[in-house]
C-alpha positions as CSV (number, residue, x, y, z in Angstrom):
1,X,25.9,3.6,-18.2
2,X,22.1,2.4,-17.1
3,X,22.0,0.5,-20.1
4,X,24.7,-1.5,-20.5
5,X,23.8,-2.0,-16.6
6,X,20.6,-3.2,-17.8
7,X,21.6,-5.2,-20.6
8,X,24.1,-6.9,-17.9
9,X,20.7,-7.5,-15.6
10,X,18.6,-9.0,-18.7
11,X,21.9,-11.5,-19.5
12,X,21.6,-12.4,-15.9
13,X,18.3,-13.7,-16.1
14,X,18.6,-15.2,-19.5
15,X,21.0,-17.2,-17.8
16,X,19.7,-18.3,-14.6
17,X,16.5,-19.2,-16.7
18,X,19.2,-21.7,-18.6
19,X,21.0,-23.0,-15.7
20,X,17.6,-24.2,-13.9
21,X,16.7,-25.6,-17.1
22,X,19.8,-27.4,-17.6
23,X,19.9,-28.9,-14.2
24,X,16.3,-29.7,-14.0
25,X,16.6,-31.8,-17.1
26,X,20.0,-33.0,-15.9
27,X,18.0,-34.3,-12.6
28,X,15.2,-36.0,-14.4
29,X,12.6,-33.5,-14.3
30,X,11.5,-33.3,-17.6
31,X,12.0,-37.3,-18.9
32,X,8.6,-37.9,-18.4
33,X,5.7,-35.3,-20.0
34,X,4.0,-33.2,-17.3
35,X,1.0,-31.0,-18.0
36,X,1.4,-27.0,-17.7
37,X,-1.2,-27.2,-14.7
38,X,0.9,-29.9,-12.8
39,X,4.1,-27.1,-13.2
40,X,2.2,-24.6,-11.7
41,X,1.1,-26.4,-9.2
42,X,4.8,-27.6,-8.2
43,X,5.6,-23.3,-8.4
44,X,2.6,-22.8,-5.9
45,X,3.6,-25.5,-3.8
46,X,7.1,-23.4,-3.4
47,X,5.3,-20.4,-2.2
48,X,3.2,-22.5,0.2
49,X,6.5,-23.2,2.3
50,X,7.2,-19.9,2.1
51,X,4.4,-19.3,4.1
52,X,4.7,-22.5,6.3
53,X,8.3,-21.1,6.7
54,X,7.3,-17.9,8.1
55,X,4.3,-18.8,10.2
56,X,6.7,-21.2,12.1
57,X,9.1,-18.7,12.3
58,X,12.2,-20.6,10.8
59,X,13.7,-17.3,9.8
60,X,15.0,-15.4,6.7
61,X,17.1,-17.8,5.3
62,X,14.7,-20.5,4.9
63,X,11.9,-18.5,3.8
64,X,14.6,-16.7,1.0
65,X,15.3,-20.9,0.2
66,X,11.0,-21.8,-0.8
67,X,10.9,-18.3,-2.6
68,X,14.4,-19.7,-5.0
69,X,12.6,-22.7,-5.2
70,X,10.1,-20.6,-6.2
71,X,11.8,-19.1,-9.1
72,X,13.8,-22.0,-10.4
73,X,10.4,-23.7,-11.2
74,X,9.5,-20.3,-12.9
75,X,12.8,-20.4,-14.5
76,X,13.0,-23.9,-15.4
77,X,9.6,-24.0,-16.9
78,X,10.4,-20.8,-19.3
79,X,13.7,-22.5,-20.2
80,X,11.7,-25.4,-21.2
81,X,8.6,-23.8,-23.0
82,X,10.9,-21.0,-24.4
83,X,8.6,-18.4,-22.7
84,X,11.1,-15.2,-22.4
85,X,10.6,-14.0,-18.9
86,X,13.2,-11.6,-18.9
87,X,11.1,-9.4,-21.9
88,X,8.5,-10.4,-19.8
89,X,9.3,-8.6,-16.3
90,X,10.5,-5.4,-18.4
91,X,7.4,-4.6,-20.2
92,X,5.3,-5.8,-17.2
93,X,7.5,-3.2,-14.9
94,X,6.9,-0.7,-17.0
95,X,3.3,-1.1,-17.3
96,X,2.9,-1.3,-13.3
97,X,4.9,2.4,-13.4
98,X,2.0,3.7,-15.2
99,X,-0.7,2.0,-13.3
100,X,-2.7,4.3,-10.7
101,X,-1.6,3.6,-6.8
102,X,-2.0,0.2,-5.5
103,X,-4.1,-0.2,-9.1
104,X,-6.9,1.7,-7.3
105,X,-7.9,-1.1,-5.0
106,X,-9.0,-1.2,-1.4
107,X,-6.9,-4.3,-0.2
């Protein structure tokens, strides 16, 4: 039963990585080239109102909102570069099970 529960989770990402594609597209984000570094930057820039959102203290929701933002850049960019997150975050989980605790660092 785990794995067709995990097969369900991997099909969930697969497609939220093509939705935010298909919408950014849809809303223009992608008719003019923009360099990899400029993407990244937009993701960053996501987190940073996360943080403005909880030093002002505007609450759960809105900091949940900047970290979605967050992840439909991700998303959007791996639907667009054909970068498959989803295999991705599996063999990157499994590699942090195996790694010593917090990775043997003092911070």
């Amino acid at each position: 039963m785990q794995k067709d529960n995990k097969k369900s989770k991997q099909t969930e990402v697969k497609s939220l990585i093509k939705a935010c594609n298909k919408i950014a597209k849809d809303k223009g984000w992608w008719d003019k080239p923009r360099s990899d570094g400029e993407v990244i930057a937009l993701m960053h820039s996501e987190l940073s109102e996360a943080l403005e959102a909880m030093r002002n203290n505007h609450g759960k929701d809105a900091i949940a909102e900047e970290l979605a933002d967050c992840c439909i850049r991700i998303f959007d960019f791996c639907g667009e570069t054909a970068i498959d997150l989803e295999e991705a975050l599996l063999k990157k989980i499994e590699k942090n099970k195996g790694r010593p605790y917090r990775h043997n660092k003092l911070f």
